[in-house]
C-alpha positions as CSV (number, residue, x, y, z in Angstrom):
1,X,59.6,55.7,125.8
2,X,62.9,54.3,126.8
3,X,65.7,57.4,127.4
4,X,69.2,56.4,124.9
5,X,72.1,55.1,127.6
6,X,74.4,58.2,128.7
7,X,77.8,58.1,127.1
8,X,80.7,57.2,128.5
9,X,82.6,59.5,130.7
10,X,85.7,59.0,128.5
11,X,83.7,60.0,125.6
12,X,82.2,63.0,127.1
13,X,85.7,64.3,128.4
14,X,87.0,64.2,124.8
15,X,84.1,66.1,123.3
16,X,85.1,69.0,125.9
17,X,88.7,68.9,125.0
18,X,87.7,69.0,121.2
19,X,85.4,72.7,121.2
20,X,87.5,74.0,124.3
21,X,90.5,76.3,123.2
22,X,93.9,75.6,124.8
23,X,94.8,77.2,128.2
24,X,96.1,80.1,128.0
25,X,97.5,81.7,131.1
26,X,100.9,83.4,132.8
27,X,104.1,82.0,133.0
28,X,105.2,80.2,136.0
29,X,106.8,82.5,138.2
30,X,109.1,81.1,141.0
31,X,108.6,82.1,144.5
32,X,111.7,84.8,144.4
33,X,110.2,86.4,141.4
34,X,108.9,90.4,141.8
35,X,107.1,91.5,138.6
36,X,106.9,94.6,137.8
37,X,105.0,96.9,135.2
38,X,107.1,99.4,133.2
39,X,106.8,103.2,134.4
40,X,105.5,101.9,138.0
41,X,107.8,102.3,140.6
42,X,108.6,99.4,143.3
43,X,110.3,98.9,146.4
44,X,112.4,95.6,147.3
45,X,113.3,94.8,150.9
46,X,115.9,93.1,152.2
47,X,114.8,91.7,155.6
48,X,111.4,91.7,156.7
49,X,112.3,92.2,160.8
50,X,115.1,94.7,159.5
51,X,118.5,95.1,160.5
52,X,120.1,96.4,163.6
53,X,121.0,99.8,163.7
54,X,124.8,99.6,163.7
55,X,124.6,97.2,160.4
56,X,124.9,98.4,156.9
57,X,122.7,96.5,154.4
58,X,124.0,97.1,150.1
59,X,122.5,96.2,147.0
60,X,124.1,94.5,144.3
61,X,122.3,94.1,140.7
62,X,123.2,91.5,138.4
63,X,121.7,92.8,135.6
64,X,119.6,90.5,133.3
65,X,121.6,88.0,130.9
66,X,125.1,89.1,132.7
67,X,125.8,85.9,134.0
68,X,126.1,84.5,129.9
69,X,128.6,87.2,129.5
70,X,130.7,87.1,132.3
71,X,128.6,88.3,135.9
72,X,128.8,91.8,135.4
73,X,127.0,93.4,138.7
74,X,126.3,96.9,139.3
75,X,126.7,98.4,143.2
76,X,123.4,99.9,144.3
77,X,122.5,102.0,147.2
78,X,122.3,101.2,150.8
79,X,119.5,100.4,153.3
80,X,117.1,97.6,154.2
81,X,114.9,98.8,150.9
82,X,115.4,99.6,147.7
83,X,113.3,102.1,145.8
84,X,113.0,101.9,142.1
85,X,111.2,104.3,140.0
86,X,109.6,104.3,136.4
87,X,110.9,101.1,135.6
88,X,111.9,100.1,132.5
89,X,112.6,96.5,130.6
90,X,116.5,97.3,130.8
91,X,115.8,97.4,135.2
92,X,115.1,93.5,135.0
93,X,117.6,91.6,136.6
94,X,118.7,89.7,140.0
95,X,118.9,92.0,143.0
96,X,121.0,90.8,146.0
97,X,121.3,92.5,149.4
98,X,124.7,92.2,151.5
99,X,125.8,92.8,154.8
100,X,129.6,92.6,155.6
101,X,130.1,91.1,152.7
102,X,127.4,87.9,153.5
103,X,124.5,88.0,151.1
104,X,121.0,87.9,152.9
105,X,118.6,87.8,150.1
106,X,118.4,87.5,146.4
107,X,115.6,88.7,143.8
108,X,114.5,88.3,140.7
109,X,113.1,91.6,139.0
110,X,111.2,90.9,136.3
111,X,109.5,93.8,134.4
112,X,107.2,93.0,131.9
113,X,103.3,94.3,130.9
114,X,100.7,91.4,130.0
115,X,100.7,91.0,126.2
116,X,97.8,92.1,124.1
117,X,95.3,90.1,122.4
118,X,95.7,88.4,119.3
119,X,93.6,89.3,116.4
120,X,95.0,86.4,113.9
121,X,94.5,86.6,110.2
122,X,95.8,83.7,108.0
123,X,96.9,83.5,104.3
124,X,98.5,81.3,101.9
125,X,100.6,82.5,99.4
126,X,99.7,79.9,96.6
127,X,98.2,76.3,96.6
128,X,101.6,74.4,96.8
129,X,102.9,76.6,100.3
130,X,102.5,76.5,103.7
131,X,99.9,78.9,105.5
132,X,100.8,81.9,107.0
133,X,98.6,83.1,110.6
134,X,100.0,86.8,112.0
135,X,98.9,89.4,114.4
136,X,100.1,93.0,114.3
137,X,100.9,94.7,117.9
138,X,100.8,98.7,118.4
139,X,103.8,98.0,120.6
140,X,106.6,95.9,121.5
141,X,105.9,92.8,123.6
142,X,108.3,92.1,126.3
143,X,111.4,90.2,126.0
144,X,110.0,87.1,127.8
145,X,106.9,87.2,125.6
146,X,106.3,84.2,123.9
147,X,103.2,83.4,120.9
148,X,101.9,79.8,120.2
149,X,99.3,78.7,117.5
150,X,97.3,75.3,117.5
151,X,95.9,73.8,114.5
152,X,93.2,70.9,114.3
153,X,90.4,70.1,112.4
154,X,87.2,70.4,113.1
155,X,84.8,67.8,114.8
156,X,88.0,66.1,114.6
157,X,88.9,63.9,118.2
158,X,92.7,64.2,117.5
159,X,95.4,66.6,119.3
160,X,95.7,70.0,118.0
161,X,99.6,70.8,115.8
162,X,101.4,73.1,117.9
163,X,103.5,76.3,116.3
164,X,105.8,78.5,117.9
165,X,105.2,82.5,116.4
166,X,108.3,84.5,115.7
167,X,108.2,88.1,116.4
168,X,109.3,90.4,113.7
169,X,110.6,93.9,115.0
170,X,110.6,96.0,111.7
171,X,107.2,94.4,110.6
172,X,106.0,94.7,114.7
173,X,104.0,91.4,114.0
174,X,103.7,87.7,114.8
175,X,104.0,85.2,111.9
176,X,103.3,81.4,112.5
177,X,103.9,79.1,109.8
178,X,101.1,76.0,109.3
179,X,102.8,73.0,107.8
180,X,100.0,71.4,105.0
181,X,100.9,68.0,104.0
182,X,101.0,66.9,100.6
183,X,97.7,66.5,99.2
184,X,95.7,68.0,101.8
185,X,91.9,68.8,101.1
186,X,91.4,72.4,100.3
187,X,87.8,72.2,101.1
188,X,88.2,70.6,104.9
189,X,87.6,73.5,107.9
190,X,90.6,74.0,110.2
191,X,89.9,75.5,113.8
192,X,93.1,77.8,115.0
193,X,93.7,79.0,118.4
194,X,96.1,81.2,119.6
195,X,97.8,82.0,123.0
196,X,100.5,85.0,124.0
197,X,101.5,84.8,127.7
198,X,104.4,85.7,129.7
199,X,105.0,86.6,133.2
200,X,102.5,89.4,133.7
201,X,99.8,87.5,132.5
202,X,98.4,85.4,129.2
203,X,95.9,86.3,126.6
204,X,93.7,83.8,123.9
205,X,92.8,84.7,120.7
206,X,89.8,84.2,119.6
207,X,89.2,80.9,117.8
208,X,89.4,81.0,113.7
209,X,87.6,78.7,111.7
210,X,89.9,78.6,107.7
211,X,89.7,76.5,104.9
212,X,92.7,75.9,102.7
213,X,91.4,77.2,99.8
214,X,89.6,80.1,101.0
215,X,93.1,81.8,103.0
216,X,94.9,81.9,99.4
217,X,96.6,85.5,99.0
218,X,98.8,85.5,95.9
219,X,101.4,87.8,96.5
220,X,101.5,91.4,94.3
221,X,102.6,91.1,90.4
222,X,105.8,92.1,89.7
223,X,107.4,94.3,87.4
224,X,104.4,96.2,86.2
225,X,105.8,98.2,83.1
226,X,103.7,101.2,81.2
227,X,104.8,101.5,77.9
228,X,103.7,104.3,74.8
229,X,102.2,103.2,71.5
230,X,103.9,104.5,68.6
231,X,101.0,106.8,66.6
232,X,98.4,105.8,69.6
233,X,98.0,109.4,71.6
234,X,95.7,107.7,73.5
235,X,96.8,104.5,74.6
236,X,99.6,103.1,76.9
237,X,100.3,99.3,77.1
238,X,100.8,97.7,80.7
239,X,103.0,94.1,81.3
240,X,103.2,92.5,83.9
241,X,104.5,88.9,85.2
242,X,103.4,86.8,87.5
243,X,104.9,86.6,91.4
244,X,107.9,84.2,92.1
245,X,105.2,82.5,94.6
246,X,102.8,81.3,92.3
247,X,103.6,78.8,89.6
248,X,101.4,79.1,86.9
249,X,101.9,75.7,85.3
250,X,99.5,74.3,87.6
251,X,97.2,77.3,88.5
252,X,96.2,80.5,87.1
253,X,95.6,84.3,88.1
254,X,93.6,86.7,86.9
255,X,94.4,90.5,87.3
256,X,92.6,93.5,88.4
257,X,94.2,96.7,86.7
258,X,93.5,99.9,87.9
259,X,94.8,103.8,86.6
260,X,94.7,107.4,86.2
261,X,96.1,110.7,85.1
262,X,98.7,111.8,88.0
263,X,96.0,115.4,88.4
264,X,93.1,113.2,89.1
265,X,92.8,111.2,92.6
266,X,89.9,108.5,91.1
267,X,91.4,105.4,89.4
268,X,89.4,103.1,86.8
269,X,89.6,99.8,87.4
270,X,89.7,97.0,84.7
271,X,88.6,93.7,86.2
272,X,88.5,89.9,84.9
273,X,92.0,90.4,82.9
274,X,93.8,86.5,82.1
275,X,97.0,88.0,80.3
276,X,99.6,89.7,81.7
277,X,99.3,92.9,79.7
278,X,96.2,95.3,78.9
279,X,96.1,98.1,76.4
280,X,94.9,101.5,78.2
281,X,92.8,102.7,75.5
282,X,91.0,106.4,76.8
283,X,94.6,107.6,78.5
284,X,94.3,111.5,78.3
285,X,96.6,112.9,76.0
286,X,100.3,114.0,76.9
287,X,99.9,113.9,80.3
288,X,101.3,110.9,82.9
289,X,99.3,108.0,84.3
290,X,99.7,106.1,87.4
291,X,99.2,102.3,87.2
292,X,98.7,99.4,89.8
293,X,97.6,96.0,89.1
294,X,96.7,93.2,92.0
295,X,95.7,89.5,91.3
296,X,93.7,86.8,92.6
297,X,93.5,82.8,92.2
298,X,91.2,82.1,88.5
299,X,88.0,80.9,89.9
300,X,87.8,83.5,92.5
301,X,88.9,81.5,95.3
302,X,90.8,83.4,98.5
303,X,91.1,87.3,98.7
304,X,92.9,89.8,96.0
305,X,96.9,90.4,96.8
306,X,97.7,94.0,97.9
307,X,98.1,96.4,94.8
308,X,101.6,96.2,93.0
309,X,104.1,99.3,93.2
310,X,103.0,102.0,91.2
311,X,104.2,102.3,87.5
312,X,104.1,105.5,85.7
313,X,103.8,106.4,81.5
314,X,103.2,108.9,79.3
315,X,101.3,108.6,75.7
316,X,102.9,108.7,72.4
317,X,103.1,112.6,71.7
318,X,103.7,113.5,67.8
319,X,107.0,114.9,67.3
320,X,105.5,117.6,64.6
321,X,103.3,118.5,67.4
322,X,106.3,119.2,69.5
323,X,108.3,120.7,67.0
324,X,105.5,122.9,65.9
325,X,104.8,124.5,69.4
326,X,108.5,124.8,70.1
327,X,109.5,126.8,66.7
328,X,111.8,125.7,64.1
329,X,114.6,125.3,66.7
330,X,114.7,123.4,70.1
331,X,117.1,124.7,72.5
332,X,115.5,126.3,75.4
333,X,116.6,128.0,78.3
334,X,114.4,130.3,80.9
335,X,114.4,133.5,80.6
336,X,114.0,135.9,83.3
337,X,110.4,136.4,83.4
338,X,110.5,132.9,84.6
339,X,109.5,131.5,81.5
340,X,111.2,129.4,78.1
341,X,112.4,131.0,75.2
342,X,113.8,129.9,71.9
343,X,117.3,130.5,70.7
344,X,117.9,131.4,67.1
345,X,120.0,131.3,64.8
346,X,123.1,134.2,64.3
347,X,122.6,134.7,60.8
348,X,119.3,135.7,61.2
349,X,120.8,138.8,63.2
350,X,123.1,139.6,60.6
351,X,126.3,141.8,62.1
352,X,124.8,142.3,65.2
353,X,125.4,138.7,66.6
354,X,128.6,139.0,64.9
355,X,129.5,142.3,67.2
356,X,128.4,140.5,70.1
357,X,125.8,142.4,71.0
358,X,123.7,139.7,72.5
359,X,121.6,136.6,71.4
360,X,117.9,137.4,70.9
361,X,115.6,135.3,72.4
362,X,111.9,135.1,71.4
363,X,109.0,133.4,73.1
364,X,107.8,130.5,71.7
365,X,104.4,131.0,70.7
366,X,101.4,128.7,72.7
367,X,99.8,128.5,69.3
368,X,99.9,125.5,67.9
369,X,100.0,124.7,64.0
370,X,97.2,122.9,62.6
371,X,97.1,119.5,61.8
372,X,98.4,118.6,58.4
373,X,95.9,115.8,58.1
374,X,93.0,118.4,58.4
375,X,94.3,119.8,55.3
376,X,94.7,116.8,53.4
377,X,90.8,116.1,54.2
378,X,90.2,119.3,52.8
379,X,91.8,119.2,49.5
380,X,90.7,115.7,48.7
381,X,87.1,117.1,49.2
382,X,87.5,119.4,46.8
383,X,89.2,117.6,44.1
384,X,86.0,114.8,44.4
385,X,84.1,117.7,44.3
386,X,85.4,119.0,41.2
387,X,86.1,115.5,39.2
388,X,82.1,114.6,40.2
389,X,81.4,118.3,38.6
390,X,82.8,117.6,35.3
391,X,81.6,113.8,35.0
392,X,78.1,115.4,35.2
393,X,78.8,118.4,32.7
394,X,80.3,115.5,30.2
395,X,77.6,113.3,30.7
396,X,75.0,116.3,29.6
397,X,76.6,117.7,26.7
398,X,77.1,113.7,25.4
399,X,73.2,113.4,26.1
400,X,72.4,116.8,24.6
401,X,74.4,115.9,21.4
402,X,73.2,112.6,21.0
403,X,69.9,113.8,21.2
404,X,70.7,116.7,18.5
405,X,71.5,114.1,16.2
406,X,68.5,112.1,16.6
407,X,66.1,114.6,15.8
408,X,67.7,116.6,12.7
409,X,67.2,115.5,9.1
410,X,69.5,114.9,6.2
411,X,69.7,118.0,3.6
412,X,67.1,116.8,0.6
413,X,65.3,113.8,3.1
414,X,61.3,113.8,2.5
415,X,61.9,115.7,-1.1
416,X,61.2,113.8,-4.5
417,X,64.0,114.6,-6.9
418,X,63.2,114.1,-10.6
419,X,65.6,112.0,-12.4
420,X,65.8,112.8,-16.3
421,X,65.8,109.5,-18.4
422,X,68.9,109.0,-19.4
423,X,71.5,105.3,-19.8
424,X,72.1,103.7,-17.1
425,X,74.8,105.2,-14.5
426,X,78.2,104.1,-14.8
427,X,79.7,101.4,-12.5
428,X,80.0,102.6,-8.5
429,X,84.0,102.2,-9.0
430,X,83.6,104.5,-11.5
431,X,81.9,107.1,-9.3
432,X,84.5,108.9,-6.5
433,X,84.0,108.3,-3.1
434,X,84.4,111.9,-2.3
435,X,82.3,114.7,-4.0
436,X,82.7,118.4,-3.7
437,X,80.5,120.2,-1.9
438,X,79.1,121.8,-5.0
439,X,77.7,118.7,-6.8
440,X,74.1,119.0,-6.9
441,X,73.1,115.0,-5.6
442,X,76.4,114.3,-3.7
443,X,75.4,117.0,-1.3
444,X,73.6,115.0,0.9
445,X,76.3,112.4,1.0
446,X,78.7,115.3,2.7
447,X,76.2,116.0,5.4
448,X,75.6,112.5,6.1
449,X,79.8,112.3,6.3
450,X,80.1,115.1,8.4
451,X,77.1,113.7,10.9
452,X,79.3,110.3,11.1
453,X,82.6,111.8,11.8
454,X,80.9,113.8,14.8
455,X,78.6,110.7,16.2
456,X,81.8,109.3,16.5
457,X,80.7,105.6,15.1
């Protein structure tokens, strides 16, 4: 089996240069350069043979960035060696020795510690900005540090983008801005290196492999408000709005709420909200909450943005509820057990307030005065209770009566009355329509009346 023809040196050279990560080393130091570490001590020297014993050999500093400003040198002491102890960054400078007057040698002091080692993070702050690569430092680099990031993508043969890194004192950080051109693909992997070096030495981060989409980090939601709902002791509403970063014509968040009651230390979190405002509907009564909310691109992509500022709020309290365990009257003032009385009125103390003898103060009472709506349950209990009683002792007595009138019998029904032969009876208008009770037939006719006028029909 034939063996595939070896590449081309060329080719081979690039493929290094593609995985290898970009040198990273000191700064060029000239020859007349002495570095030095802060808090070591060091010793310069003049002339390496020394000088003659009747010869006086000074030093002169010219301290470091005096010669923008005007030359300002400081006179040292003498001798053919200088001895400098605990140095600081302030002690770097160019030291000259004289003798008579002629300079014999010139230095460069240059006092600096190697820089520490990048540990690079990278972010972007919404899908239309640049991305943002930073370090933190547990101290401050030296004043000839410098930071540089490379970008290029990967199993790419092109030339990485170089960045300078700016240095941010009150953050102590290094922040590199990426530049993405328009329409960029999210999805592609980028490969970042970075380097910090400076005259004491040079240190590489380690490489980071990124994505566009997968370093978004929306910044925190601003002005998170808690507000009461009126007649809701249990709820609080949270708003929000979205950061001035993000614009959410194009893109959307989605927001992670989380609270609790300022005695508790546990929060509950509310995930997967899309509005910018939630109802907080199990708040604990009368007491003050503490609420955060963070957000993160709407399909998940990228990391959650740091938690807002906190935003306090208190449930809607009823005012009779206040007013009942305060008293009829509200001013308040402590009294000297430490504690909060209620003022009352002078007319209730008749000519003693008017004397002056002193305003009496009474301790409101803990108590506190039942709901009204508990009574209100009450007495419409009872009243349904009451109307359902007499519906059913109507409904009897109409069943019992009807019943009565079913089964009684008409005076004279059943009995055979003999009727003497006599003319026919006169005409019915002839006849009243009302009897006496005395007349011997009619009789019957006035109990069947009286049994009509009580059915009712």
């Amino acid at each position: 089996m034939a063996r595939p023809p070896p590449l081309p040196a060329a080719l081979l050279l690039l493929a290094a240069a593609a995985g290898a990560g970009q040198p990273c080393g000191p700064a060029g130091l000239s020859r007349d350069t002495v570095l030095g570490r802060p808090g070591a001590n060091i010793t310069l020297t003049c002339r390496d043979e020394g000088p003659a014993a009747n010869v006086t050999v000074s030093w002169q500093v010219e301290e470091q960035g005096a010669a923008a400003v005007g030359g300002r040198r400081r006179r040292l002491a003498e001798g053919n060696t200088l001895l400098l102890e605990r140095l600081r960054y302030e002690d770097s400078g160019r030291y000259s020795c004289y003798v008579g007057g002629h300079p014999l040698r010139s230095l460069r002091l240059l006092v600096e510690e190697p820089p520490e080692t990048p540990r690079v993070s990278c972010y972007r702050r919404s899908h239309d900005k640049d991305v943002l690569c930073e370090w933190p430092l547990r101290a401050k680099p030296s004043p000839g540090t410098r930071a540089m990031l490379w970008v290029k993508r990967r199993f790419a043969a092109e030339n990485a983008t170089e960045q300078r890194c700016r240095y941010f004192s009150k953050a102590r950080k290094f922040v590199c801005r990426v530049k993405v051109p328009p329409g960029a693909d999210d999805t592609k992997p980028l490969v970042v290196s970075t380097c910090v070096n400076n005259g004491a030495g040079g240190s590489a981060g380690e490489d980071r492999i990124i994505t566009l989409s997968s370093v978004l980090k929306p910044d925190p939601p601003l002005n998170v408000t808690v507000e009461a709902l009126e007649k809701a002791p249990q709820w609080l509403r949270v708003n929000w709005s979205y950061p001035s970063s993000w614009d959410p014509r194009f893109y959307w968040l989605r927001f992670r709420v989380r609270y609790r009651p300022e005695p508790a230390q546990a929060f509950t979190e509310v995930d997967q909200v899309m509005t910018t405002w939630l109802d907080i509907r199990d708040a604990w009564r009368g007491t003050r909450h503490v609420v955060q909310v963070r957000a993160q691109e709407e399909f998940g992509h990228g990391a959650w943005s740091e938690w807002s500022q906190e935003a306090v709020g208190t449930p809607w309290t009823d005012p009779r509820d206040l007013t009942s365990e305060m008293g009829p009257f509200s001013s308040q003032f402590p009294t000297e057990d430490g504690t909060y009385g209620v003022t009352l009125p002078p007319e209730l103390f008749g000519e003693d307030a008017a004397d002056g003898a002193g305003v009496a103060v009474v301790e409101a009472s803990a108590r506190s005065v039942a709901s009204p709506y508990a009574f209100l349950v009450a007495g419409g209990s009872l009243l349904l209770g009451i109307t359902l009683f007499l519906g059913i002792v109507v409904r009897y007595w109409q069943t019992w009566r009807t019943d009565g009138q079913r089964g009684a019998k008409p005076e004279g029904e059943g009995q055979h009355m003999l009727v003497p032969l006599a003319p026919p009876s006169p005409p019915l208008s002839d006849t009243p329509l009302l009897l006496s009770p005395s007349s011997p037939v009619p009789g019957a006719l006035h109990v069947t009346n009286l049994d009509y006028f009580f059915s009712g029909q």
